[in-house]
MARTINU-112410 format. One record per residue (C-alpha): residue number from 1; x, y, z. Coordinates in steps of 0.05 Angstrom, whole numbers, plus 5000, padded with zeros to 4 digits. Layout:
REM MARTINU-112410
<pos->NUM, px->X, py->Y, pz->Z> $
...
This chain:
REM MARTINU-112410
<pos->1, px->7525, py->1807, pz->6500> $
<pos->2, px->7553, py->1794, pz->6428> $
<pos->3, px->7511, py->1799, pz->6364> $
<pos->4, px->7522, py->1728, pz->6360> $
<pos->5, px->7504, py->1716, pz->6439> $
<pos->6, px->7435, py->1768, pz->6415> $
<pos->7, px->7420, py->1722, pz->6351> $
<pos->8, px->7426, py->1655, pz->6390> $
<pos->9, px->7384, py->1681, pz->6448> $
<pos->10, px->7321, py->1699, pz->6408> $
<pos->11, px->7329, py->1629, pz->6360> $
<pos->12, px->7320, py->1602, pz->6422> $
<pos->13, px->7272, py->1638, pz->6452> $
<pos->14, px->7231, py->1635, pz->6387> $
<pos->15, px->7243, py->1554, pz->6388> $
<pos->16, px->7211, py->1551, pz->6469> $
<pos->17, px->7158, py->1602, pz->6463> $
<pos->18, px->7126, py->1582, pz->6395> $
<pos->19, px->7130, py->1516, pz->6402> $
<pos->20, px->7127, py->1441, pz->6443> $
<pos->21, px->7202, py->1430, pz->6448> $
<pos->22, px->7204, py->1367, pz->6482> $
<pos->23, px->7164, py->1308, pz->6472> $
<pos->24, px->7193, py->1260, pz->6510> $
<pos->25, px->7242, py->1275, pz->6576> $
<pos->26, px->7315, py->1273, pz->6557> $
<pos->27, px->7335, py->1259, pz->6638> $
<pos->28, px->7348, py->1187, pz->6667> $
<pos->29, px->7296, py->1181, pz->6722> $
<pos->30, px->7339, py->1118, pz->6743> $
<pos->31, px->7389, py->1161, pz->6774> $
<pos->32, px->7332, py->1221, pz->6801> $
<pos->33, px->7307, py->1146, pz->6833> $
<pos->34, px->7370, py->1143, pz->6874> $
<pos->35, px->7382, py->1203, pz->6892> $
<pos->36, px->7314, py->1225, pz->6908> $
<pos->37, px->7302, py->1163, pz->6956> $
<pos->38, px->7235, py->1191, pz->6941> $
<pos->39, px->7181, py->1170, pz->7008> $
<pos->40, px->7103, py->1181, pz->7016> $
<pos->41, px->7116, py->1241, pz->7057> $
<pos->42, px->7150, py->1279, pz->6995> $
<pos->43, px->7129, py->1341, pz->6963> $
<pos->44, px->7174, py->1345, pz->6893> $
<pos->45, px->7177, py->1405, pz->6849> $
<pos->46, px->7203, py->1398, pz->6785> $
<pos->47, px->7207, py->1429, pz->6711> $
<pos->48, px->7162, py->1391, pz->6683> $
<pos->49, px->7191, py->1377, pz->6602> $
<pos->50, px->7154, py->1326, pz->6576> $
<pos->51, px->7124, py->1298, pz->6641> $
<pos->52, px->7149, py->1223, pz->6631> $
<pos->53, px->7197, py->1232, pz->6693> $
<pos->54, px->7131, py->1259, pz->6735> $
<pos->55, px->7094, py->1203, pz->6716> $
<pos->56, px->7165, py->1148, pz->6741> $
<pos->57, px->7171, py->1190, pz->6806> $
<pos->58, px->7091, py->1183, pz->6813> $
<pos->59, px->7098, py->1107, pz->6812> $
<pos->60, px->7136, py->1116, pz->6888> $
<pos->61, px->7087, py->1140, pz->6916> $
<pos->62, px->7102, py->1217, pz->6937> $
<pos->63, px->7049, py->1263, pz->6967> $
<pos->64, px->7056, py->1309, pz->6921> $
<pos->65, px->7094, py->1330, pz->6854> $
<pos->66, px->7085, py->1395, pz->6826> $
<pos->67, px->7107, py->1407, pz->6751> $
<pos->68, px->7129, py->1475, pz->6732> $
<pos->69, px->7144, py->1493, pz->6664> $
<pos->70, px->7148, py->1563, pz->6629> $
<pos->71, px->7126, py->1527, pz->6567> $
<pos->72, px->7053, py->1509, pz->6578> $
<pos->73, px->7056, py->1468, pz->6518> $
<pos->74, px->7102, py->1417, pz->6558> $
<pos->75, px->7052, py->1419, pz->6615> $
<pos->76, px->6996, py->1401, pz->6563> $
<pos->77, px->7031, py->1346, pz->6542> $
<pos->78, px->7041, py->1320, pz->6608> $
<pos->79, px->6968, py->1329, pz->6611> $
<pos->80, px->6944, py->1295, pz->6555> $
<pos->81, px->6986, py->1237, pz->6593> $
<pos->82, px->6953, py->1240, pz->6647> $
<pos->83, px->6888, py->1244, pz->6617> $
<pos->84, px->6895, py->1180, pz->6572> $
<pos->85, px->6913, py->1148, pz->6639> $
<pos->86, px->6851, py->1159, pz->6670> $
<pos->87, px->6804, py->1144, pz->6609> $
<pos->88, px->6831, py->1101, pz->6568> $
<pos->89, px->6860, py->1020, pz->6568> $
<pos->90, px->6929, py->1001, pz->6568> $
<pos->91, px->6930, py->0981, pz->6488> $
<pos->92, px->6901, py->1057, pz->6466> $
<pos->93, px->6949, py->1092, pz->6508> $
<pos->94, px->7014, py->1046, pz->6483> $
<pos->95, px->6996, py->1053, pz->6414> $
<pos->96, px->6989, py->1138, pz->6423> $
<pos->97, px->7057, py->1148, pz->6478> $
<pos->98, px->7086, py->1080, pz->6463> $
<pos->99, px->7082, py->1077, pz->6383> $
<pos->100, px->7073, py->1150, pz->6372> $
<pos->101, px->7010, py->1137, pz->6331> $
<pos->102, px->6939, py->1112, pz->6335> $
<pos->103, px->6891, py->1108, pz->6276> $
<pos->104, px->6834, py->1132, pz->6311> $
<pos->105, px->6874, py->1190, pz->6346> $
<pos->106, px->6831, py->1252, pz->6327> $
<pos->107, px->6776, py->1205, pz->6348> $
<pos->108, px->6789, py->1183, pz->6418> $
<pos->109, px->6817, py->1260, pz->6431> $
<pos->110, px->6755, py->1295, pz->6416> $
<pos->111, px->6696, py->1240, pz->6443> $
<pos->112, px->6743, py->1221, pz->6502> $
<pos->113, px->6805, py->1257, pz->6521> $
<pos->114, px->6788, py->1329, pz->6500> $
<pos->115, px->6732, py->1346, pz->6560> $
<pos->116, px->6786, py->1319, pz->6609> $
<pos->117, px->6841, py->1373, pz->6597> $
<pos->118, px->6837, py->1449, pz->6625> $
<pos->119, px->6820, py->1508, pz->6562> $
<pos->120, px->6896, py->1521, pz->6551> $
<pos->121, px->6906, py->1452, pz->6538> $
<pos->122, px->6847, py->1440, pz->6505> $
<pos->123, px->6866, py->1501, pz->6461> $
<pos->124, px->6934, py->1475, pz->6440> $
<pos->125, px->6910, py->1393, pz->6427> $
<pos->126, px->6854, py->1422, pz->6388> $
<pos->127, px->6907, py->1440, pz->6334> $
<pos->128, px->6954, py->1395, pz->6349> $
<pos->129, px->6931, py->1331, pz->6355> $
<pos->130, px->6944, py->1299, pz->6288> $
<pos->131, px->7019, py->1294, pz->6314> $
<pos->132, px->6992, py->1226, pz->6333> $
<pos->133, px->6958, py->1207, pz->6274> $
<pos->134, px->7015, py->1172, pz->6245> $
<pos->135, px->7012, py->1204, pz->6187> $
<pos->136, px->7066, py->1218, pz->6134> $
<pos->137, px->7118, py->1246, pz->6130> $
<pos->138, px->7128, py->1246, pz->6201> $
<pos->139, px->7091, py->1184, pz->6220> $
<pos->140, px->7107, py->1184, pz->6302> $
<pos->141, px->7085, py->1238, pz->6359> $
<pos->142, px->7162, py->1228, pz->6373> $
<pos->143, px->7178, py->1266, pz->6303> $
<pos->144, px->7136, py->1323, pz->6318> $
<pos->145, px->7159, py->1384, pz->6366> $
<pos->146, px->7229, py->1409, pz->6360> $
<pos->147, px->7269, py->1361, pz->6385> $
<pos->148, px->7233, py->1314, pz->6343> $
<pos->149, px->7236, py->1347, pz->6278> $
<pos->150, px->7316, py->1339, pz->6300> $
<pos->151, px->7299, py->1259, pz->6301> $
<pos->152, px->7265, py->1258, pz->6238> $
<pos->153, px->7322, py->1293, pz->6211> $
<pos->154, px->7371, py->1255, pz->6237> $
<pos->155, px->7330, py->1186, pz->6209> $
<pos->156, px->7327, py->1215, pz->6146> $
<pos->157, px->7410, py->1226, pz->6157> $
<pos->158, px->7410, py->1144, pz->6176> $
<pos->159, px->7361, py->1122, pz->6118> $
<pos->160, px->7394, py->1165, pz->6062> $
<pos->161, px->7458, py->1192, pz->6071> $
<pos->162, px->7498, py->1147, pz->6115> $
<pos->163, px->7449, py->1088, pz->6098> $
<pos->164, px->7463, py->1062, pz->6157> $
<pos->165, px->7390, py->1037, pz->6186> $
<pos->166, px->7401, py->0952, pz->6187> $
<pos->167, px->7472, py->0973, pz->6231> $
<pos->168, px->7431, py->1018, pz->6269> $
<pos->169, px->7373, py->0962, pz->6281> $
<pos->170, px->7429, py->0909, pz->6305> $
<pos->171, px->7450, py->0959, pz->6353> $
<pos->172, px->7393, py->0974, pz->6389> $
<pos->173, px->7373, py->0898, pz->6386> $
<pos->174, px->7446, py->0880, pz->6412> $
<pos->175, px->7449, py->0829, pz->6481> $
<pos->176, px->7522, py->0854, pz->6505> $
<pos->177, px->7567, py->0903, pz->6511> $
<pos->178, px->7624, py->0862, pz->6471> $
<pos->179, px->7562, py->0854, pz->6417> $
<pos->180, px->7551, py->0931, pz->6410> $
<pos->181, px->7632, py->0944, pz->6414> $
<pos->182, px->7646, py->0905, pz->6351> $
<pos->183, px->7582, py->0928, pz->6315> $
<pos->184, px->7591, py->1005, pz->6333> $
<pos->185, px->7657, py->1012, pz->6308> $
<pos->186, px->7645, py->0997, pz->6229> $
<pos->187, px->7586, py->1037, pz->6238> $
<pos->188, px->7625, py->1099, pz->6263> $
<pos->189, px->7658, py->1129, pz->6200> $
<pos->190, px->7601, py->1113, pz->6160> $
<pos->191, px->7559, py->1159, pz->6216> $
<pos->192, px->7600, py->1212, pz->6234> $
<pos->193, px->7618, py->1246, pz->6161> $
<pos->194, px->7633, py->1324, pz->6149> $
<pos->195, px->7568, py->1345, pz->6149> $
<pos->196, px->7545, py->1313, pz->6210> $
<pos->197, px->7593, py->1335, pz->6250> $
<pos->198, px->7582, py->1408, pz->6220> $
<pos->199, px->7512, py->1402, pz->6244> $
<pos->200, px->7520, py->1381, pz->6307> $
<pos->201, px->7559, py->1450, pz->6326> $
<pos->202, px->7514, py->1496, pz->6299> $
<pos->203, px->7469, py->1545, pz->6357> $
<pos->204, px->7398, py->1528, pz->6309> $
<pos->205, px->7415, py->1447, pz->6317> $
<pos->206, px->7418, py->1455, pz->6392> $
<pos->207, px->7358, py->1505, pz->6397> $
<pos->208, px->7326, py->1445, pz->6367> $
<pos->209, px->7344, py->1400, pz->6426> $
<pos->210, px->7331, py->1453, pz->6485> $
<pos->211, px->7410, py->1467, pz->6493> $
<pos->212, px->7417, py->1545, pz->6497> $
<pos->213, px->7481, py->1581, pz->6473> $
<pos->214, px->7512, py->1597, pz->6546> $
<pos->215, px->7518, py->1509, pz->6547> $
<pos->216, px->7546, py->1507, pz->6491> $
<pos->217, px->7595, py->1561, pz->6507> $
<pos->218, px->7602, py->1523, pz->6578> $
<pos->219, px->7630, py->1453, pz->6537> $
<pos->220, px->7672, py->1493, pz->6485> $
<pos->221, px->7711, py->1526, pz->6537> $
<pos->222, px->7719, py->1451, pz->6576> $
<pos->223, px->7718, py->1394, pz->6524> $
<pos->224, px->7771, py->1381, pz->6470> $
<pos->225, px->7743, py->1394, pz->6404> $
<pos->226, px->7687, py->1430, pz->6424> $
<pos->227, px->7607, py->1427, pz->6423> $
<pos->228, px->7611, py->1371, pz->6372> $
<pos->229, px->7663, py->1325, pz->6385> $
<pos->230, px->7628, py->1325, pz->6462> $
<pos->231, px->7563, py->1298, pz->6433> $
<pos->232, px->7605, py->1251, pz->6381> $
<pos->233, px->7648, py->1220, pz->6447> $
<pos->234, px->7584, py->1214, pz->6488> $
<pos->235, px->7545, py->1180, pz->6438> $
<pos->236, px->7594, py->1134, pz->6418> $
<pos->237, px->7595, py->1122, pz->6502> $
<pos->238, px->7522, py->1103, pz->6493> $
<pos->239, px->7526, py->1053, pz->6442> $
<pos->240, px->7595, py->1018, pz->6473> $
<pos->241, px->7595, py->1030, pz->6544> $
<pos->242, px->7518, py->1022, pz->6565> $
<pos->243, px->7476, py->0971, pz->6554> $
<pos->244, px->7419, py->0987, pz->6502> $
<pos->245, px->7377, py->0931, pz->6521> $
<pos->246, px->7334, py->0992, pz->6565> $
<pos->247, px->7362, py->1050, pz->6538> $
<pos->248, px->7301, py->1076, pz->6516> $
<pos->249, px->7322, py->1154, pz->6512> $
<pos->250, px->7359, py->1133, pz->6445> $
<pos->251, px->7315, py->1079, pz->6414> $
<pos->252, px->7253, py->1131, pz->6410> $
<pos->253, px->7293, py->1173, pz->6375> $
<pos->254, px->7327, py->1130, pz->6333> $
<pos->255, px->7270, py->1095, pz->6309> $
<pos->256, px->7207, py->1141, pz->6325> $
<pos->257, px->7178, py->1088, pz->6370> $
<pos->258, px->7180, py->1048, pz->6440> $
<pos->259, px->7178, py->0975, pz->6447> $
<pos->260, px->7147, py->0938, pz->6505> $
<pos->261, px->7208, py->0910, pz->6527> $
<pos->262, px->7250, py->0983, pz->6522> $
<pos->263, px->7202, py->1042, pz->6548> $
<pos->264, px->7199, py->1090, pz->6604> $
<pos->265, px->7158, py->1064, pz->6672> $
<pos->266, px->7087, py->1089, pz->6654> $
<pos->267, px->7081, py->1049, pz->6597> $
<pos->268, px->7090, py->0980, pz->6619> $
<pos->269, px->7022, py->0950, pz->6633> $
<pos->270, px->7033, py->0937, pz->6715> $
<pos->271, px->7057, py->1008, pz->6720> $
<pos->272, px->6999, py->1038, pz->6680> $
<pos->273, px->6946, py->1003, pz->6721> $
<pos->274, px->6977, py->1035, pz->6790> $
<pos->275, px->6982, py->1104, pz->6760> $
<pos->276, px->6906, py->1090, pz->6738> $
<pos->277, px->6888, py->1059, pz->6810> $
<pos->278, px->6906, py->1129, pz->6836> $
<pos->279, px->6985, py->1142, pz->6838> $
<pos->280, px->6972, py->1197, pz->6778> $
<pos->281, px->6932, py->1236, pz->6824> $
<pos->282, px->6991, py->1266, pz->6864> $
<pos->283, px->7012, py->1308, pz->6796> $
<pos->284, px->6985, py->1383, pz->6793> $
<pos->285, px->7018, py->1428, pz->6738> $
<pos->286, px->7033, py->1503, pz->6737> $
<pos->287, px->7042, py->1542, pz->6678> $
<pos->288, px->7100, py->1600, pz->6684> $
<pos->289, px->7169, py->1611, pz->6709> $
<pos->290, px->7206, py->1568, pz->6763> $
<pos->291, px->7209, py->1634, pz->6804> $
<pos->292, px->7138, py->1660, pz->6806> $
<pos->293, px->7112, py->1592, pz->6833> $
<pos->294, px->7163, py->1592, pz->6889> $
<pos->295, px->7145, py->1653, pz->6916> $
<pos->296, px->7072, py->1645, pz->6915> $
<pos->297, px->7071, py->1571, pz->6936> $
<pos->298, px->7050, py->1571, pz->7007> $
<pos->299, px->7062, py->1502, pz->7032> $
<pos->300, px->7146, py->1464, pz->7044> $
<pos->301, px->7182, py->1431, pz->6988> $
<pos->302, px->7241, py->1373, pz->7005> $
<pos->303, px->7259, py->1347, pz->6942> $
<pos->304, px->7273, py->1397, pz->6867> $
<pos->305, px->7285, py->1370, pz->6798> $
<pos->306, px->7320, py->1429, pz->6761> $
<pos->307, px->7346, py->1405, pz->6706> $
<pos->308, px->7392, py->1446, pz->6667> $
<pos->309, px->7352, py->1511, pz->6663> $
<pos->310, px->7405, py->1544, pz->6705> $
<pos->311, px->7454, py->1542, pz->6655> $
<pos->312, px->7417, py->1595, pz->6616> $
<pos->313, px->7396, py->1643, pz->6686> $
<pos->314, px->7471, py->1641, pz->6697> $
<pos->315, px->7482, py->1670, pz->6634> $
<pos->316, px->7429, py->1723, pz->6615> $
<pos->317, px->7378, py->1724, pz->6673> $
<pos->318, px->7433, py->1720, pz->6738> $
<pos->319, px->7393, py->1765, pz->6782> $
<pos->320, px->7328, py->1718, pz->6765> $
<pos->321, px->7376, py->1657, pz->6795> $
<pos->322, px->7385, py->1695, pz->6848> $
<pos->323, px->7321, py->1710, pz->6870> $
<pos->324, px->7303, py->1633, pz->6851> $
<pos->325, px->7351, py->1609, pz->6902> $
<pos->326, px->7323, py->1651, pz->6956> $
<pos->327, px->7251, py->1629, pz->6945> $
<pos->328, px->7272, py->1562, pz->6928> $
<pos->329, px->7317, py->1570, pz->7004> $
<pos->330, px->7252, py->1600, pz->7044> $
<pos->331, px->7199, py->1540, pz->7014> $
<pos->332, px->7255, py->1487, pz->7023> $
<pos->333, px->7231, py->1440, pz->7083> $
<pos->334, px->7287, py->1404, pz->7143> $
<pos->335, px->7332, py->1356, pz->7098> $
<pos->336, px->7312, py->1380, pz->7029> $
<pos->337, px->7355, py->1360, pz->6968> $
<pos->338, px->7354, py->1392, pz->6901> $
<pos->339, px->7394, py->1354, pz->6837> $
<pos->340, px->7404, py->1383, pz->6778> $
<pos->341, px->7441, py->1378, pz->6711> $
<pos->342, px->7493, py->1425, pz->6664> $
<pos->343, px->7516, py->1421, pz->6593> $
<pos->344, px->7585, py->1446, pz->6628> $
<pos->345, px->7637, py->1391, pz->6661> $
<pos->346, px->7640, py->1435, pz->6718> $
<pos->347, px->7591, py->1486, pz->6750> $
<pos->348, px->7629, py->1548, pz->6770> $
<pos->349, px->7567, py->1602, pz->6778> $
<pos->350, px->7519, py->1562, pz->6842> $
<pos->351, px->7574, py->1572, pz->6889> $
<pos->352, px->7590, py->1642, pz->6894> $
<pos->353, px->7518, py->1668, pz->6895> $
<pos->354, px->7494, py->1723, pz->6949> $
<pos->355, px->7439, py->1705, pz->6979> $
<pos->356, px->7391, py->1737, pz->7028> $
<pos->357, px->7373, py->1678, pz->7082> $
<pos->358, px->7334, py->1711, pz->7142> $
<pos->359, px->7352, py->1774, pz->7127> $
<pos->360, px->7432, py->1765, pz->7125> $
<pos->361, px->7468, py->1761, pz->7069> $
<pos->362, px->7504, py->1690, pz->7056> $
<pos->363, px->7543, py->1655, pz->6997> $
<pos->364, px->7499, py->1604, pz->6967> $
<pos->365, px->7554, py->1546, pz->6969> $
<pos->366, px->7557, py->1553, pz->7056> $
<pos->367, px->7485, py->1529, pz->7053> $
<pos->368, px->7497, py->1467, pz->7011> $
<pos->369, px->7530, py->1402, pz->7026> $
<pos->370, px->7542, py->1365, pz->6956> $
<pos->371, px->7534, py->1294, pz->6952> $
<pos->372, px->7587, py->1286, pz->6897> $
<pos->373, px->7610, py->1210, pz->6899> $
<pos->374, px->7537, py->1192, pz->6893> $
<pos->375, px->7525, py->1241, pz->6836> $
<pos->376, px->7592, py->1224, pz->6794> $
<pos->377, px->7578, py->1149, pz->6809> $
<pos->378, px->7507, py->1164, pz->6783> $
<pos->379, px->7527, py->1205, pz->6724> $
<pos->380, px->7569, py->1147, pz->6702> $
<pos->381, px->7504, py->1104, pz->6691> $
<pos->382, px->7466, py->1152, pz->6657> $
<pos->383, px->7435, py->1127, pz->6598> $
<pos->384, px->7428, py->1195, pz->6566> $
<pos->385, px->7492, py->1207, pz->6575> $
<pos->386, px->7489, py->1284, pz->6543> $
<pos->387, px->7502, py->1328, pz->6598> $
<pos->388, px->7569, py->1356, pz->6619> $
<pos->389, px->7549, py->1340, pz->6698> $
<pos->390, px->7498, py->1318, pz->6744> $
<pos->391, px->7488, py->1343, pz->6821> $
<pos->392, px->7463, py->1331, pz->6885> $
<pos->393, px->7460, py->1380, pz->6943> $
<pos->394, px->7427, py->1379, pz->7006> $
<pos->395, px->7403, py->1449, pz->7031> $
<pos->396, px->7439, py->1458, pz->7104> $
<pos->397, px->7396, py->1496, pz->7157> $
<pos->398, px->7407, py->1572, pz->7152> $
């Protein structure tokens, strides 16, 4: 490992263990939707981030989802969710995870949310909960935590530097495609300047987001132009190519705030009601590493949500993915599929794996069968639209 490999390792380490890094989930559950083909019978385990795609895959109906997340601070968001859904009415709970803010914030935490949440939790809202107090100068939850002290930056970028914000409004608010074509490209010079661009490549700017240095390293070696030019190409994907009418994932960001029309599942008002009627219930959380829960969970799993946290394992930790296959292969139940995302156009470090499977030794890429015309047709839809790939594998019997 290099000095600069050493340096952007404990950033980001520093970045995920001091702090709540994501504070809203940067995955399209749209596309989990379809290739999950999620039933009552499921048991899902995923890494929980910021707990809105639990709360969408909740909504089907599965018997069970189980959110892991290394970072208990993500798991005490999701509980925080989960406890305004349970004690609260559909206005309060918009205006705090809809709008960011609430005037009364500190208020309804301590006399009505704070009992409902487990000590760590407790502990961390305790301190934290004036994120939602709309309070300047960061006057959203959705500006707080790392990736949104990235937002507020990049707001500030839009207000003051490339005073761009009315362009930016007419974007989001645009009814076509051929609409947010001809308004994007005046808008793109005056965006993307030196400094920007500069920014954008840098390892403390994607600590920030949750991208680690081995994903960035993955799209330098694969993408033209590097780290920077791949988010500038994808973005400008976003705002020409998909339709921002529900592209929430960017309007939060962009403008610190939901609307009713443009918002993940669990908060529109029909969806909210079913999650408080009971469909919330199936959630349980787990603090600590993907690993340990897998080999001290003692019942079958048939559907994983990985994410990208492989992209780092295969890096720094490879024997760790290793042994996270094998426990991940022994709790997998008949038919189970696991999807996952990279920073990197292709995944070269899944296949060639060793793997122990009933005591015999077997390359990790013999016991998967990839479903890769639905994942790159998939992909192609993603509203997100920031990772380098996106993949589906069924787990063949061993």
């Amino acid at each position: 490992m290099t000095f600069a490999d050493r340096l952007s390792s404990l950033c980001f380490r520093w970045v995920h263990q001091s702090n709540l890094v994501y504070n809203t989930c940067w995955e399209d559950p749209r596309l989990d939707r379809q290739a999950l083909n999620i039933k009552p019978t499921d048991t899902i385990a995923m890494i929980t981030s910021a707990g809105c795609n639990a709360l969408d895959y909740a909504l089907l109906g599965p018997r069970r989802i189980v959110c892991v997340d290394v970072n208990p601070r993500q798991n005490a968001l999701l509980e925080l969710k989960i406890a305004g859904i349970h004690k609260l009415d559909f206005d309060a709970f918009f205006a705090l995870f809809g709008h960011g803010r609430h005037p009364d914030a500190e208020a309804i935490y301590h006399d009505v949310l704070r009992r409902q949440l487990p000590p760590r939790s407790r502990q961390y809202w305790d301190r934290k909960i004036a994120f939602f107090s709309g309070a300047e100068p960061r006057p959203s939850f959705y500006f707080h935590g790392t990736s949104g002290v990235l937002a507020w930056g990049i707001n500030k970028y839009i207000d003051r530097i490339a005073k761009v914000r009315p362009a930016i409004e007419n974007l989001l608010n645009a009814r076509s495609l051929d609409e947010q074509q001809a308004l994007y490209a005046p808008l793109h010079d005056r965006f993307w300047k030196g400094f920007l661009r500069w920014a954008m490549g840098r390892d403390l700017t994607l600590s920030l987001l949750g991208v680690p240095r081995p994903q960035r390293h993955q799209i330098d070696r694969t993408y033209p132009g590097g780290v920077s030019k791949f988010i500038e190409d994808r973005i400008e994907t976003v705002f020409t190519k998909i339709p921002l009418a529900d592209n929430y994932f960017w309007r939060v960001y962009l403008t610190g705030e939901y609307s009713a029309s443009c918002c993940p599942e669990y908060l529109k008002r029909e969806n909210f009601e079913r999650l408080k009627a009971g469909q919330v219930d199936s959630i349980r959380t787990v603090n600590g590493a993907l690993l340990h829960f897998l080999e001290n969970y003692g019942g079958r799993i048939n559907r994983y949500v990985l994410l990208d946290h492989m992209d780092w394992l295969s890096t720094f930790h490879q024997p760790i993915l290793q042994r996270q296959w094998e426990a991940l292969l022994e709790r997998a139940a008949p038919e189970a599929r696991i999807l996952w995302r990279s920073g990197g156009l292709t995944v070269d470090f899944i296949d060639p794996l060793e793997v122990s499977v009933n005591r015999k030794r077997r390359r990790l890429g013999d016991l998967l069968t990839y479903r890769r015309d639905l994942a790159d047709s998939l992909h192609a839809q993603d509203r997100v639209h920031t990772y380098g790939s996106f993949h589906i594998a069924d787990i063949n019997a061993a």
